[in-house]
C-alpha positions in Angstrom: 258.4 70.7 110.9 255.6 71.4 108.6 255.7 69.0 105.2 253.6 71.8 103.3 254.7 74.8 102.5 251.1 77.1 102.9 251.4 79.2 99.5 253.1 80.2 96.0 254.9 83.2 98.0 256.4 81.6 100.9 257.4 79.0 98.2 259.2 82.1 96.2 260.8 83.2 99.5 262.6 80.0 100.5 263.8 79.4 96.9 265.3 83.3 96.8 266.6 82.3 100.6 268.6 79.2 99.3 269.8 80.8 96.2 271.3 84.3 98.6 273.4 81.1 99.5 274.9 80.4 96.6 278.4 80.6 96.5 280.0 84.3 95.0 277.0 86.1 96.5 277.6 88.8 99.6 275.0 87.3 101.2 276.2 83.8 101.8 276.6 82.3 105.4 279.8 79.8 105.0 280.2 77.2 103.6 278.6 78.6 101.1 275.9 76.4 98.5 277.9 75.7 95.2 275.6 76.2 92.2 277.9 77.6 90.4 280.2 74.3 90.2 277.6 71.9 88.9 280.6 69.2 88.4 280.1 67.4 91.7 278.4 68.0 94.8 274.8 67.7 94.4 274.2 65.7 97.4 275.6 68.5 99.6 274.1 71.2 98.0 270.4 69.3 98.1 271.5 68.6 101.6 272.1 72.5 102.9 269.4 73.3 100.8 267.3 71.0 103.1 268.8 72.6 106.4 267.5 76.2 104.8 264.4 74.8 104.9 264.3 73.6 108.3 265.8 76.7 109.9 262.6 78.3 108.6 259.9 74.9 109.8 259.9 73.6 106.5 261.0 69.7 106.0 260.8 68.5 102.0 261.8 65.1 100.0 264.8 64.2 98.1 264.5 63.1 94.3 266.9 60.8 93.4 267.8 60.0 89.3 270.2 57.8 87.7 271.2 57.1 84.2 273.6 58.6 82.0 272.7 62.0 82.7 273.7 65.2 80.6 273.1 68.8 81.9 273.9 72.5 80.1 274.7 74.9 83.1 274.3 77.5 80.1 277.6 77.7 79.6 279.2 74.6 79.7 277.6 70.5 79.6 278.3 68.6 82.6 277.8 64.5 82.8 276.5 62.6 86.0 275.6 58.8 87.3 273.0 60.5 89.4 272.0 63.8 90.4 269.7 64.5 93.1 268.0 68.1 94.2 265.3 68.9 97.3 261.2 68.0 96.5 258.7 70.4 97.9 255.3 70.3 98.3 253.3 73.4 98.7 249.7 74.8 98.2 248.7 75.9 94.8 246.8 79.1 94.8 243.6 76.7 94.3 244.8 75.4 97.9 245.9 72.2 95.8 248.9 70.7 97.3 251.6 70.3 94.7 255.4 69.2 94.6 258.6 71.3 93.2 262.2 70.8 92.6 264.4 73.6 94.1 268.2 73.1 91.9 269.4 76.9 91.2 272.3 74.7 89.8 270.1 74.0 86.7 266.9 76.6 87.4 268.3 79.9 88.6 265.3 81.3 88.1 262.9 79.6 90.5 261.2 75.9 91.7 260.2 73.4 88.6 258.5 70.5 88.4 259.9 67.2 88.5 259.2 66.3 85.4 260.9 69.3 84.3 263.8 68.7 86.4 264.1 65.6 85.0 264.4 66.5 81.5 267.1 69.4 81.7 269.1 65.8 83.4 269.4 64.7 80.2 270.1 67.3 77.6 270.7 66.0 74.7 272.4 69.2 72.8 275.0 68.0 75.5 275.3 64.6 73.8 273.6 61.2 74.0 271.9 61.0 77.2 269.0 58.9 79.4 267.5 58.0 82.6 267.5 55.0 83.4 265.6 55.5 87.1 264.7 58.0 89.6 263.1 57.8 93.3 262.0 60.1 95.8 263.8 59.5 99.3 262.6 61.1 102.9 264.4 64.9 103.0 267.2 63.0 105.5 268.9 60.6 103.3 272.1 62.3 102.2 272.9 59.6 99.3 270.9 56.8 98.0 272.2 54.0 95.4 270.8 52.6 92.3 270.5 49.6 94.6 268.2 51.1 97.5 271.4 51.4 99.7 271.0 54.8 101.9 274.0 56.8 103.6 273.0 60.0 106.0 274.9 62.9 107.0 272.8 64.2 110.0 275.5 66.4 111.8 276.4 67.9 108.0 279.9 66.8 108.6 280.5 65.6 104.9 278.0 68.1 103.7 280.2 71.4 104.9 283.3 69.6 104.2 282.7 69.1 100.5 280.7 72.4 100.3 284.0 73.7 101.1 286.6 72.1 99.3 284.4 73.1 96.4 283.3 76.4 97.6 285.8 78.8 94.9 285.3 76.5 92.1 282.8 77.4 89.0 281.7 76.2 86.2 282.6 72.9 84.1 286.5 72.6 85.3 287.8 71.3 86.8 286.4 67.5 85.9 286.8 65.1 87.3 286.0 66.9 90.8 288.8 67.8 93.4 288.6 64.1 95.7 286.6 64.6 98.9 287.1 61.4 100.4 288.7 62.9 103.1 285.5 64.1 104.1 284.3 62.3 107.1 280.8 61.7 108.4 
């Protein structure tokens, strides 16, 4: 798998591939990647967002950040421990290799930089919010603690399951999120 992606349009093209994925779109495969339901799931979605990318040769990083996160969706504020959402890196059109967030949960509209990323994490029109860390994990790790402690999902096992219990759910409700414990890996 190729850890750059060559240019700005294939860049545009994988982003516009994840997000046909989302969930209420005809052109989802199932299970289908819930953006719309930014309650819970963000490990999954980051985590089908990552096999997208390897169907196509592509592999990427995970960003990982903690703290007392607030997010608007737009419509509704939703709070988190964590969130965590695929890192690209890709060529600039100067050929200058750069790194982008891919989370249509929060940016419909296309791949942002982390810094960016990191800011709509904690909106504060959505209340008192902070970070209080953030790390960048290889593109395999499915879940990594505030403490460095790492849990994989390689076969997607947990990854489809909670893509589908969540799969007809949108926006801010319910919360707390339907319990996906029973999802194995």
């Amino acid at each position: 798998l190729a850890s750059v992606i060559p240019d700005v349009a294939t860049l545009n093209s994988l982003f516009n591939q994840i997000k046909n994925e989302s969930c209420g779109t005809s052109t989802a495969s199932s299970p289908c990647i819930t953006f719309r339901y930014p309650v819970d799931g963000c490990y999954a979605r980051a985590h089908k967002m990552r096999q997208i990318l390897m169907n196509n040769g592509y592999d990427c990083e995970k960003q990982f950040v903690y703290g007392n996160l607030k997010a608007s969706t737009g419509t509704c504020c939703v709070a988190w421990s964590y969130h965590v959402a695929i890192l690209v890196s890709y060529k600039n059109a100067s050929g200058v290799t750069e790194k982008r967030i891919i989370d249509p949960s929060l940016f419909s509209s296309g791949p942002v930089t982390d810094t960016a990323w990191r800011n709509a994490c904690v909106n504060t029109s959505c209340g008192s919010a902070s970070v209080s860390s953030y790390a960048n994990t290889a593109g395999n790790v499915y879940y990594r603690s505030p403490s460095n402690s790492y849990l994989y999902d390689n076969n997607l096992i947990n990854t489809n399951c909670v893509l589908t219990k969540f799969s007809l759910l949108s926006g801010c409700s319910p919360s707390p999120a339907p319990d996906v414990s029973s999802c194995g890996f």
